[in-house]
C-alpha positions as CSV (number, residue, x, y, z in Angstrom):
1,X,50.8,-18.6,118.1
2,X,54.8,-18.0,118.1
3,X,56.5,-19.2,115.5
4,X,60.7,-19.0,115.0
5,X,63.8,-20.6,113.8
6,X,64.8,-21.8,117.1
7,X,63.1,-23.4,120.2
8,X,60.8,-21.2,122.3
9,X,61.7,-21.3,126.4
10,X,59.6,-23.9,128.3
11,X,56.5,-22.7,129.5
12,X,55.4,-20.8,126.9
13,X,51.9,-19.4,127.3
14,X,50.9,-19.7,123.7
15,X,51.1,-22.6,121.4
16,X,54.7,-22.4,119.6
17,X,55.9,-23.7,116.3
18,X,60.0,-24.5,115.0
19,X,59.3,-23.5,111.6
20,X,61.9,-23.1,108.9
21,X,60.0,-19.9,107.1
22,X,62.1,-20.4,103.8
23,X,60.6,-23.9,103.1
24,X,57.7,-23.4,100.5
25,X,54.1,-23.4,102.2
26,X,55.9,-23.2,106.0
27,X,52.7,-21.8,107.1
28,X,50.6,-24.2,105.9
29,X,48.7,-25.6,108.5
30,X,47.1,-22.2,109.3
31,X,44.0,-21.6,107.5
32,X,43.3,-18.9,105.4
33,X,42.3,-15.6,106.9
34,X,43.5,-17.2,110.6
35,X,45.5,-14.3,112.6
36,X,44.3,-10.3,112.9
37,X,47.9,-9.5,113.5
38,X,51.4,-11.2,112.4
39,X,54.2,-9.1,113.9
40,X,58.0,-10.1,112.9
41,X,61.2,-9.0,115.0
42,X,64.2,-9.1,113.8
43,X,63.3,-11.9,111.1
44,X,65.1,-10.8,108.2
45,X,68.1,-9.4,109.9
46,X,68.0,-12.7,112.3
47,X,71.7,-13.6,112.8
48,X,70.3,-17.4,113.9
49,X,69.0,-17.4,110.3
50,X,71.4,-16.0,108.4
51,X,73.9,-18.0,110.1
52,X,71.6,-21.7,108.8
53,X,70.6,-20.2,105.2
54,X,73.6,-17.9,104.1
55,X,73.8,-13.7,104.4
56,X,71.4,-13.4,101.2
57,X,68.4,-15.5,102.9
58,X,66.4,-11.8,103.2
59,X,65.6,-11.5,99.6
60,X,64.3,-15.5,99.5
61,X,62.8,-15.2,102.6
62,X,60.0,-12.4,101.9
63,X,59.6,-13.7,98.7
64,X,58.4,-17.0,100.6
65,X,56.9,-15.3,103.3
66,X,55.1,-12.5,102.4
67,X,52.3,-14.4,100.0
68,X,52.0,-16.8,102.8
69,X,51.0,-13.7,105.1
70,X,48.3,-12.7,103.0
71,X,46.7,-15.8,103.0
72,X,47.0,-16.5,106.6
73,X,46.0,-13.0,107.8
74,X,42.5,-11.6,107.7
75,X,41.6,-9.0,105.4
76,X,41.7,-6.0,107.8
77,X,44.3,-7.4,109.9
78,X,48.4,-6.3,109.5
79,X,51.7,-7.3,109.3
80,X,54.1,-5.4,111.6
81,X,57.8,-5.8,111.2
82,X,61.2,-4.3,112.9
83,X,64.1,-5.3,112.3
């Protein structure tokens, strides 16, 4: 699953979602306990984002996320980040 601000390249070999992640319950159509791992690159330093929601998204934006990831994530996966 991919999911990002911005349209994924054609030919993707994984089903890809244009997600706004600062919108309450983004991640809602996953079910509970759905992905071992969610990695993030980049996302709160994301230029693309920051340039759509302001330079003081970060803050909002794992406030909104990071609930959402422990739903969707199973119980002994993990949530990597770089940014």
């Amino acid at each position: 699953i991919g999911i990002d601000i911005s349209i994924f390249p054609p030919g993707e070999k994984f089903k890809a979602y244009k997600i706004d992640l600062l919108k309450p319950n983004s991640l809602c159509f996953l079910p509970d306990n759905y992905v071992d791992i969610a990695h993030a690159n980049s996302l709160f330093d994301s230029p693309t984002l920051h340039r759509i929601h302001g330079s003081d998204c970060s803050q909002r934006l794992m406030d909104n996320l990071m609930p959402q990831l422990e739903r969707i994530v199973k119980k002994d996966g993990w949530f990597a980040y770089f940014d």
